[in-house]
C-alpha positions as MATLAB code, in Angstrom:
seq = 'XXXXXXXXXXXXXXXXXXXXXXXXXXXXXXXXXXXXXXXXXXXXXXXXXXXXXXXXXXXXXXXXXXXXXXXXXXXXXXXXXXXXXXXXXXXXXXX';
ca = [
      87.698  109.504   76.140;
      85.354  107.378   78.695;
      86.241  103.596   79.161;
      84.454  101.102   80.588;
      85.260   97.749   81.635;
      85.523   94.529   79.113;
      82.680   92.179   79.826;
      82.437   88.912   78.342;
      79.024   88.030   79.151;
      77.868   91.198   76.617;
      79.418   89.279   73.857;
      78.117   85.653   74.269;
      75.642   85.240   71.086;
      76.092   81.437   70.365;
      76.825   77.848   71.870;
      80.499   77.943   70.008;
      80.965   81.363   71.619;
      80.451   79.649   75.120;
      82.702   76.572   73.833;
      85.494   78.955   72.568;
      85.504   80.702   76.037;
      85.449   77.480   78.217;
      88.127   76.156   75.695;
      90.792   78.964   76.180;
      90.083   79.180   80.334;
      90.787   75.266   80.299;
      93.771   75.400   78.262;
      94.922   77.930   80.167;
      95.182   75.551   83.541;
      93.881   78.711   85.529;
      91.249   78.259   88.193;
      90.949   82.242   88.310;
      90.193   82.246   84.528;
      87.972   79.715   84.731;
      85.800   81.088   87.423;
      85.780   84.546   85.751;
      84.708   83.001   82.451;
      81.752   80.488   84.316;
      80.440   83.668   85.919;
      80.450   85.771   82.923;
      78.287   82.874   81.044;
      76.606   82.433   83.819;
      75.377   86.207   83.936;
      74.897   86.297   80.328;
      72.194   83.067   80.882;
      70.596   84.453   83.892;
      72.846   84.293   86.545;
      69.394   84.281   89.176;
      67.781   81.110   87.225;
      71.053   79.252   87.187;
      71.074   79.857   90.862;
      67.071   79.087   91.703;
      68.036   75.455   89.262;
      71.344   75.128   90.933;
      69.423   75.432   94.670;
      71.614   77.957   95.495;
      71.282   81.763   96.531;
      71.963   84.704   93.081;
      74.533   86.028   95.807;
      75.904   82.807   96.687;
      76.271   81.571   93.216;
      78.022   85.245   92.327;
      80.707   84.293   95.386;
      81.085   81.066   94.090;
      81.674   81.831   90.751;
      84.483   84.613   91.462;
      88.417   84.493   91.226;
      89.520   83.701   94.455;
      87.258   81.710   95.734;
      87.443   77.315   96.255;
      84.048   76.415   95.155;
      83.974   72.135   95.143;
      84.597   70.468   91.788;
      81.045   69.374   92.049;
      79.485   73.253   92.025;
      81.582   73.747   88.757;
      79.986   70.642   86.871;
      76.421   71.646   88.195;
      77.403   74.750   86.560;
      78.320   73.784   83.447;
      75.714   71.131   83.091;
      73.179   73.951   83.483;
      74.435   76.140   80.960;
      74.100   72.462   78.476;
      78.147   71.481   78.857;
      80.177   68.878   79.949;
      84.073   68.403   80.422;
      86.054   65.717   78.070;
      89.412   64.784   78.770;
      92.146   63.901   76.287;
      95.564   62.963   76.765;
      98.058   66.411   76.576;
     100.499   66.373   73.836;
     103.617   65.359   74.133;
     106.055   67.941   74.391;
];
């Protein structure tokens, strides 16, 4: 049996697709997570035009967007404003 690797970007068809995604990395309070999830939209959009609107190099923006990296806050709401999103806040739940 031949495997391949799990890619999310193959599977982004719709705006509440992206929303679900961002949704569960945000809960999830994991940099890492998010990262892998804002590259895998990214790629799915056209990770070279995000890059050319963004100012930014296709191999920069790949770096950027990978686990393990420290991009600035500001990269990751360029980001997401390019793909059409925005971060709300809301109080957490009391536990």
């Amino acid at each position: 049996m031949k495997t391949s690797d799990w890619d999310i970007a193959e599977f982004i068809e719709s705006k509440e697709d992206v929303i679900a995604h961002l949704a569960v990395a945000l809960e999830e309070n994991d940099i890492d997570f998010l990262l892998s999830v804002l590259n895998a939209l990214a790629r799915s959009k056209g990770m070279a035009q995000i890059a050319a609107d963004l100012g930014v190099t296709r191999e920069g923006l790949y770096k950027t967007l990978s686990p393990g990296s420290n991009p600035a806050f500001g990269t990751v709401m360029k980001t997401l404003d390019n793909l059409g999103f925005k971060l709300n806040i809301e109080l957490k739940k009391a536990s």
